[in-house]
C-alpha positions in Angstrom: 259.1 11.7 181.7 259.9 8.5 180.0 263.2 7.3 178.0 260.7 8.7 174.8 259.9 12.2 175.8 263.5 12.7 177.3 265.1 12.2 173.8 262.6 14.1 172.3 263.5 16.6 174.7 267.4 15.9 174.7 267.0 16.6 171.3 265.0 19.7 170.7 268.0 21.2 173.3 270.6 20.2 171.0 269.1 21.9 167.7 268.6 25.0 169.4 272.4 25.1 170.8 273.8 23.0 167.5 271.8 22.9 164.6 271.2 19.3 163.4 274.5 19.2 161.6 276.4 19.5 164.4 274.1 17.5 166.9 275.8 14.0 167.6 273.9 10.9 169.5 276.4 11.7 172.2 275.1 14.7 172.5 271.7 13.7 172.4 271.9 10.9 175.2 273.9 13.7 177.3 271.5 16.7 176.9 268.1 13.5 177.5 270.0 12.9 181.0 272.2 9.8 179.8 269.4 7.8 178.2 270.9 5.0 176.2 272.0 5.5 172.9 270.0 2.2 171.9 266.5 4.1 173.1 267.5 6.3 170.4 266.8 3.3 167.7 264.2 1.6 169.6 261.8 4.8 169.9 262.8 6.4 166.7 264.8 4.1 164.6 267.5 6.7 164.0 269.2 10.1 165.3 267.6 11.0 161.8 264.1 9.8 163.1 264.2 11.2 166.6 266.1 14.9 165.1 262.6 14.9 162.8 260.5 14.3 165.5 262.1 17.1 167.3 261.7 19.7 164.6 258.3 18.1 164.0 257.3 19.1 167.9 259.4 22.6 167.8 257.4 23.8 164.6 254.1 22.9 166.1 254.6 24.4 169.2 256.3 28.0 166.9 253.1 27.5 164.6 250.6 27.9 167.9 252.9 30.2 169.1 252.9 32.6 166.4 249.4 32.4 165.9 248.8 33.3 169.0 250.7 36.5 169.4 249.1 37.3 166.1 245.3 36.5 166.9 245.1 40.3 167.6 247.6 42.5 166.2 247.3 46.4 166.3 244.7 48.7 168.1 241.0 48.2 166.6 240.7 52.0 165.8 243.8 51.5 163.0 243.8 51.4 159.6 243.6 48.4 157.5 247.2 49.2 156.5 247.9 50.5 160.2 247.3 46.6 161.5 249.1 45.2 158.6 252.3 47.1 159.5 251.8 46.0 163.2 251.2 42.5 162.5 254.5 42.9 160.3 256.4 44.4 163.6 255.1 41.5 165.9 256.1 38.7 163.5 259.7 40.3 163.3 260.0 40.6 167.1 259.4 37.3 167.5 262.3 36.6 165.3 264.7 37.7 168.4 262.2 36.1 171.1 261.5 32.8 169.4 265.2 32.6 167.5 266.0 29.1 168.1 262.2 28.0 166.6 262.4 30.2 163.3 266.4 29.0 163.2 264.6 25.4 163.4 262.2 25.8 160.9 264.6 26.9 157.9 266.9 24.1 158.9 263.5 21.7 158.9 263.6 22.9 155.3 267.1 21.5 154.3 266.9 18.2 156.4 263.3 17.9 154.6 265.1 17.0 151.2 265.9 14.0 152.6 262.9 12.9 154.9 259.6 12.3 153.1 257.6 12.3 156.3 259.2 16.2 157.2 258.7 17.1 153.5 254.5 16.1 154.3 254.8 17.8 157.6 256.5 20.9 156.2 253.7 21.3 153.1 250.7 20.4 155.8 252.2 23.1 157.6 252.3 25.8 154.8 249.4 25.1 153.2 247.7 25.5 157.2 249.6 28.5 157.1 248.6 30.3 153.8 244.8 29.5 154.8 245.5 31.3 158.1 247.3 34.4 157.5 244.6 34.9 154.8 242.1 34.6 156.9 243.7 36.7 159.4 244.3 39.3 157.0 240.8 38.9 155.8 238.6 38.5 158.6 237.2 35.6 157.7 237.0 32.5 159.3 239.7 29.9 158.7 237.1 27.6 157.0 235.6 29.9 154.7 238.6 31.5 153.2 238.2 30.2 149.8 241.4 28.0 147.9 242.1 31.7 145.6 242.4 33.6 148.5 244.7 31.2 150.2 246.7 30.5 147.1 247.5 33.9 146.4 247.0 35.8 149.2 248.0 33.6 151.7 250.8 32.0 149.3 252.3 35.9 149.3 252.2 36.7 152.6 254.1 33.1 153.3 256.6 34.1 150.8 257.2 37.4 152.9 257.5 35.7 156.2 259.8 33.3 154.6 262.2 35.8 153.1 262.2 38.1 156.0 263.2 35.3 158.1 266.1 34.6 155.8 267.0 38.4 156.0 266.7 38.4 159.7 269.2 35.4 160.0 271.7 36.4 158.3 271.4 40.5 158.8 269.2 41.1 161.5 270.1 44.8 161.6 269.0 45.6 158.1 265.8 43.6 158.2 262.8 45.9 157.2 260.5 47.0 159.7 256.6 46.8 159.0 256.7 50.1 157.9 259.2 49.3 155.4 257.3 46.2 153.8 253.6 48.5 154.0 255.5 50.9 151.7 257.4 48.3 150.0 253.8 46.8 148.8 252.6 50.3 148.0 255.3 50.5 145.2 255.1 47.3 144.2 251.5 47.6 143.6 251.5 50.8 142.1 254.4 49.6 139.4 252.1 46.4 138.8 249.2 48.5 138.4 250.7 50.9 135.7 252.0 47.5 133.7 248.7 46.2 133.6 
């Protein structure tokens, strides 16, 4: 690898052990194999730059990654609701298996308040996101789920994931299981349905 790809490297190490508050350009250089702290400016202009480009590369990789595992969730004979809830169980797994990439992408979310380039990143990602998991959910193919599906179908599932990570994080023991959100959803959409 080049003086490039070791900082980006360096760098995804450090977020994972540190967070980006707590990673220094020290510690970049040390955990990129004692690349020069001027490389850092050179290839990305700042420890800001290169810390970006790190979660940029993490959250792709955690994106394909979760899609993956997802591609084919729960046994073909199920239910609708039966795949739902194992799609739900898979997602939170991964939360244990992939910790230091979900951890990365809720601290993407803070550092993007101050990065204009993360912030267009970040919303690319989401809105590649709510188009996916709806068509996932509906079957469809990615280019034919239509923009209402995706903003409300997709935009709720998104908002799920989202929370459950937070959950997870901070209380991974009381996190709700699949089962839990399926009958979650059936309450809620029963009490929406009798307000309507």
């Amino acid at each position: 690898m080049g003086n490039r790809e070791d900082l980006l490297a360096g760098a995804r190490r450090c977020l994972e052990e540190k967070g980006w508050a707590r990673t220094t350009v020290r510690d970049i250089t040390a955990a990129s194999g004692g690349v020069s702290m001027a490389a850092i400016g050179y290839h990305f202009g700042s420890r800001e730059g290169l810390l970006n480009a790190a979660l940029i590369e993490t959250i792709e990789e955690w994106g394909a990654s979760v899609g993956r595992s997802l591609a084919s969730f729960g046994a073909p004979e199920a239910t609708a609701a039966e795949r739902y809830e194992a799609m739900w169980d898979r997602i939170i797994a991964s939360f244990s298996t992939h910790r230091a990439l979900w951890l990365a992408s809720v601290e993407a979310v803070t550092q993007a308040e101050h990065s204009g380039e993360l912030r267009r990143h970040l919303a690319d990602g989401q809105a590649q996101g709510r188009r996916g998991i709806a068509a996932l959910l509906t079957g469809a193919d990615e280019a034919a789920v239509g923009d209402e599906d995706t903003r409300t179908l997709g935009t709720v599932q998104m908002a799920l994931l989202s929370g459950l990570i937070m959950q997870w994080l901070t209380d991974p023991e009381h996190t709700p299981t699949g089962a839990d959100i399926v009958a979650g959803l059936r309450t809620l959409a029963h009490t929406v349905g009798t307000h309507a």
